[in-house]
ZAZAGU-982798 format. One record per residue (C-alpha): residue in three letters; residue number from 1; x, y, z. Coordinates in steps of 0.2 Angstrom, whole numbers. Layout:
// ZAZAGU-982798
    r    k      x      y      z
  ala  NUM      X      Y      Z
...
***
This chain:
// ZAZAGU-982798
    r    k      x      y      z
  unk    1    439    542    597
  unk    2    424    541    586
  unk    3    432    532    570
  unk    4    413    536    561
  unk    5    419    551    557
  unk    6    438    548    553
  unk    7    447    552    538
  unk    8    461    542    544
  unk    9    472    558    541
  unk   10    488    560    553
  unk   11    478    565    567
  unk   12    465    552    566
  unk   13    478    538    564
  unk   14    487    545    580
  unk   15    470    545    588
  unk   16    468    526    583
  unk   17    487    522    589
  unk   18    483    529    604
  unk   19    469    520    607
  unk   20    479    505    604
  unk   21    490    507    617
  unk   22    477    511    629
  unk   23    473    494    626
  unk   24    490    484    632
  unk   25    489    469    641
  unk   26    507    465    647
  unk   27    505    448    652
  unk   28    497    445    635
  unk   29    509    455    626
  unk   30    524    442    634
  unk   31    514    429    629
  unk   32    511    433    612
  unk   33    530    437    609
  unk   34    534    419    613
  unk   35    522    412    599
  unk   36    525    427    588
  unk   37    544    426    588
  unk   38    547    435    568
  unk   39    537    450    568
  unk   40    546    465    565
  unk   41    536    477    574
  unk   42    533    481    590
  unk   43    520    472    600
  unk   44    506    482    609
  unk   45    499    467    619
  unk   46    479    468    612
  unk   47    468    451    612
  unk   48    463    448    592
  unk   49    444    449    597
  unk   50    449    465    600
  unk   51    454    471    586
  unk   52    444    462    575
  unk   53    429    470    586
  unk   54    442    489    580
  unk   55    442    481    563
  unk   56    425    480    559
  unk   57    422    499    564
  unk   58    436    503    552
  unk   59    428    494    538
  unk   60    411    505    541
  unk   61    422    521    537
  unk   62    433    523    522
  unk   63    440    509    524
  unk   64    452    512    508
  unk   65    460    529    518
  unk   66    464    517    531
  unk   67    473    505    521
  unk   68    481    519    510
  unk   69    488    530    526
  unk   70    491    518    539
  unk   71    509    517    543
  unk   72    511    499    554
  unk   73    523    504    570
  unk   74    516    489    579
  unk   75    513    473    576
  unk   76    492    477    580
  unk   77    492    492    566
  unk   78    497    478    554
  unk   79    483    466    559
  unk   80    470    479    559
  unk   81    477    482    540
  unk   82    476    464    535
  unk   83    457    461    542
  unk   84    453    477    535
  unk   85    459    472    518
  unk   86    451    457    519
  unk   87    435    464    525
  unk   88    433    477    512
  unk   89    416    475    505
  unk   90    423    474    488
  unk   91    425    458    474
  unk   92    441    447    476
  unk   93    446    455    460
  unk   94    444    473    467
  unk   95    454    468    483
  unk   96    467    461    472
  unk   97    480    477    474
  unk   98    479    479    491
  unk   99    483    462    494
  unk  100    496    464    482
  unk  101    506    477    492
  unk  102    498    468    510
  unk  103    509    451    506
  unk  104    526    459    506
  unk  105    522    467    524
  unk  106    517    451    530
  unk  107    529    443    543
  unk  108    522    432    555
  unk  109    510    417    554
  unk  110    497    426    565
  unk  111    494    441    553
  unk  112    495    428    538
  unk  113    482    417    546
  unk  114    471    427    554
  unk  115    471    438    537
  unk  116    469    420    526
  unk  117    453    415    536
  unk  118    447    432    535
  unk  119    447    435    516
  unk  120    433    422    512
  unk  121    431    422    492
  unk  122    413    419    486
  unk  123    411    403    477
  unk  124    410    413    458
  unk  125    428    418    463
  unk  126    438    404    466
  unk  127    446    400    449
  unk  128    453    420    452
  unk  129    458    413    471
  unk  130    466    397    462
  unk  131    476    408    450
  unk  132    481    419    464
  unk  133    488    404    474
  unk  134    495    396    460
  unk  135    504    412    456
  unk  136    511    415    475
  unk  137    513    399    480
  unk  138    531    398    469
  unk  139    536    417    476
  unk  140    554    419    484
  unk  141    547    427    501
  unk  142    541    417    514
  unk  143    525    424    520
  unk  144    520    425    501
  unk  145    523    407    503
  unk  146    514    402    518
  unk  147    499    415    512
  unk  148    494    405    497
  unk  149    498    388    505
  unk  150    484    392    519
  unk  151    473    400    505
  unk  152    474    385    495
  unk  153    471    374    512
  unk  154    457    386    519
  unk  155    446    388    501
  unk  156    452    375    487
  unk  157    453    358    495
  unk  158    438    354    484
  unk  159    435    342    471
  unk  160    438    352    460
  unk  161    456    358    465
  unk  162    462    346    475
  unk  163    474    335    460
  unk  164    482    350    456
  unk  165    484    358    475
  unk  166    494    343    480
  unk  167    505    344    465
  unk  168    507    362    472
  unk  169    509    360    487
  unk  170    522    344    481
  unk  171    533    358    474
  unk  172    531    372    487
  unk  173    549    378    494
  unk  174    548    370    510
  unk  175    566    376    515
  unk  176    558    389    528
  unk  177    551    384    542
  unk  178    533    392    541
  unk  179    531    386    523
  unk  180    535    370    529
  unk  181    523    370    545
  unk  182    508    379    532
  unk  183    512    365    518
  unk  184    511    351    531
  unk  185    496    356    539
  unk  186    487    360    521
  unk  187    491    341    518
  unk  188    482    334    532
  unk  189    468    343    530
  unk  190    468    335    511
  unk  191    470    321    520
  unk  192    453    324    530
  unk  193    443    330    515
  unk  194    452    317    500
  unk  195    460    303    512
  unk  196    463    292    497
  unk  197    470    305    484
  unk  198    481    312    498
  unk  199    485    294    503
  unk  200    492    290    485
  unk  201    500    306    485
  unk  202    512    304    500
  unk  203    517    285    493
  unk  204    525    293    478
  unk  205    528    312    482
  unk  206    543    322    483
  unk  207    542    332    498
  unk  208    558    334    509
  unk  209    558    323    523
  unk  210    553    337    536
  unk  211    539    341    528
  unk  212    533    325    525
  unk  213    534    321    543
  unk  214    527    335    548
  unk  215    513    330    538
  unk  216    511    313    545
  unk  217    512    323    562
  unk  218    499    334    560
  unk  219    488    320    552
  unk  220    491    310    568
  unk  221    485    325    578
  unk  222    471    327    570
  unk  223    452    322    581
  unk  224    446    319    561
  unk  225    456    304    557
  unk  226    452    288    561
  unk  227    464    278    574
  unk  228    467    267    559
  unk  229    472    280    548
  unk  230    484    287    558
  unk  231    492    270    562
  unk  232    492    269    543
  unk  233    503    287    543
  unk  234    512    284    556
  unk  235    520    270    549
  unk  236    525    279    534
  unk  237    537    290    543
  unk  238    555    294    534
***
């Protein structure tokens, strides 16, 4: 198919889907259901550079008829719609609907993650991305959750931000497990950028045991802390 010239109507978004399939790589596709265990769609079996490399021809044609008409059978349909949202050569603040009505589709880490890194705010737009985060990160669903937790770890670990992303994170439902994992993994990246803040804020913060340990674990495991500090961490654990 030549998606230059789609309109993304029924037949063109068939056309794509077909092209998808084409695509299936079994043995990757049993391998990515075993890390990709909460997707409720289907799983085509397609390599992400793939569809990224599919993505960024979307996002040279209508890429706002895509998003509007795309109905997400498989797991890969969903991804393509996440990076083309993200992708959109629009301002945060013009993205800001279809993210809106993205988040509630979300539900697996892959397409939350790969769609997180993918958004990338320009520096003028991050007190609208903080208001975002601040906003989802107290939601009731848990990939609304985990989506403003890595936004906030990808794009506001900053000076600026980071006093009041630890008291958000502090007070992040951490009662599912991949708000739990995306809260513990934000923290030790504070803990690479602001080791002292971060430090002080694990000797006196709330978090549920889990989390806190998880914390101290993905500290441990990272190649940017010091033996020293992560004998330091380590120690702390509940």
């Amino acid at each position: 198919m030549n998606i230059n010239v789609c309109k993304w109507n029924k037949k063109d978004l068939t056309d794509l889907r077909s092209r998808l399939l084409s695509l299936a790589d079994e043995k990757y596709r049993e391998f990515h259901m075993s890390l990709c265990k909460t997707s409720k769609l289907e799983i085509i079996g397609i390599r992400l550079p793939i569809i990224r490399s599919i993505a960024k021809e979307i996002l040279k044609n209508s890429p706002e008829l895509f998003i509007k008409n795309v109905k997400c059978r498989y797991y890969e349909e969903q991804m393509l719609k996440a990076l083309v949202t993200a992708g959109e050569k629009k301002s945060f603040s013009q993205k800001r609907a279809d993210i809106e009505r993205l988040i509630p589709e979300i539900d697996n880490w892959a397409v939350c993650d790969t769609f997180c890194s993918a958004l990338k705010p320009k520096k003028d737009e991050l007190d609208e991305m903080f208001l975002f985060v601040k906003e989802h990160i107290f939601g009731s669903y848990e990939y609304e959750i985990r989506t403003a937790a890595v936004l906030g770890m990808n794009y506001l670990v900053t000076e600026k931000y980071i006093d009041e992303l630890l008291s958000m994170y502090e007070k992040t439902d951490c009662s599912y497990y991949y708000t739990s994992m995306a809260v513990a993994w934000a923290l030790s990246v504070c803990f690479v950028n602001f080791r002292d803040e971060t430090l002080e804020f694990m000797k006196s913060s709330n978090l549920d045991k889990l989390t806190f340990n998880r914390t101290i674990q993905k500290i441990i495991d990272s190649y940017r802390v010091s033996p020293e500090d992560k004998a330091l961490v380590k120690a702390m654990r509940k």
